[in-house]
N, C-alpha and C positions, 0 to 999 in steps of 0.2 A: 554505538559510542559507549556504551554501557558495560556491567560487567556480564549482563546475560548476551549481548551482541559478542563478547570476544568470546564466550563460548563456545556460540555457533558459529562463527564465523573467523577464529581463531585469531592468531595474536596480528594479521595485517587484514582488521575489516575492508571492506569496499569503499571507495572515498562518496561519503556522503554529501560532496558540496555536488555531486553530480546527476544525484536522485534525489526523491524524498519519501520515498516508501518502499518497503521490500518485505519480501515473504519467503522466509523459510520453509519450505517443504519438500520430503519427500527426497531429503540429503543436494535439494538445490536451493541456490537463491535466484528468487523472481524479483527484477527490480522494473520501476515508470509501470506501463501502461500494462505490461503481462503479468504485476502481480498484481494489480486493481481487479483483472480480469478474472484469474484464478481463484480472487477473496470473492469475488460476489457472484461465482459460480457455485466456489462453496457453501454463501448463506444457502443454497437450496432454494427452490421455488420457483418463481417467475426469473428471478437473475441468473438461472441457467441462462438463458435466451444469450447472456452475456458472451456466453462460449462461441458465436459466431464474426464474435470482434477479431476472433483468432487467426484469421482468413482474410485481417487486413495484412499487408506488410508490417514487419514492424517499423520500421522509421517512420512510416503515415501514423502508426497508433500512437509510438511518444510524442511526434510534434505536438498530435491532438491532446494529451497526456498533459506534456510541457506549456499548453494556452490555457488550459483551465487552472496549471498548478498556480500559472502567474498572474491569473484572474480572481483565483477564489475567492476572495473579497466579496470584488465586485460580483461572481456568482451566487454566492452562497451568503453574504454576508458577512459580520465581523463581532465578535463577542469579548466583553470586558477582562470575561473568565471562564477559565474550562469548568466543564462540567464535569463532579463529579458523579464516578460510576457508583450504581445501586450496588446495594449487598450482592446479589445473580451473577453481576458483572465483573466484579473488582477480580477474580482470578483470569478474566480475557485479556489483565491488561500485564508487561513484564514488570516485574517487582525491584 
């Protein structure tokens, strides 16, 4: 929605009422449950194992994508305020 999104994704972005997260990389966009998968591939480590999500269909991984997005709340919780990022972090986020 931003001006670093029409960069990437030029002057007709993706209609965001249809997802809620995407990832650029690699001259594509990953949007729902293949770009969660490919970010916490990329942290490295244990969240490789992630990469075997890949091997569901994808319509089974967005439904599962799309329960938790309209859960998080109730999974995760709910906070007054975001949190700001440390010094380390503030260049992870677009500007």
């Amino acid at each position: 929605q931003g001006r670093t999104a029409l960069q990437l994704l030029g002057p007709q972005p993706l209609d965001s009422t249809q997802w809620s997260i995407a990832l650029v990389a690699d001259r594509c966009v990953y949007k729902r449950s293949e770009a969660v998968i490919r970010i916490l591939v990329g942290l490295g480590g244990a969240w490789g194992i992630a990469r075997v999500l890949l091997f569901i269909p994808q319509p089974i991984r967005d439904w599962g994508y799309q329960m938790v997005a309209q859960n998080r709340y109730h999974l995760f919780g709910q906070r007054n305020q975001c949190r700001i990022p440390r010094p380390g972090e503030a260049a992870r986020f677009l500007p």
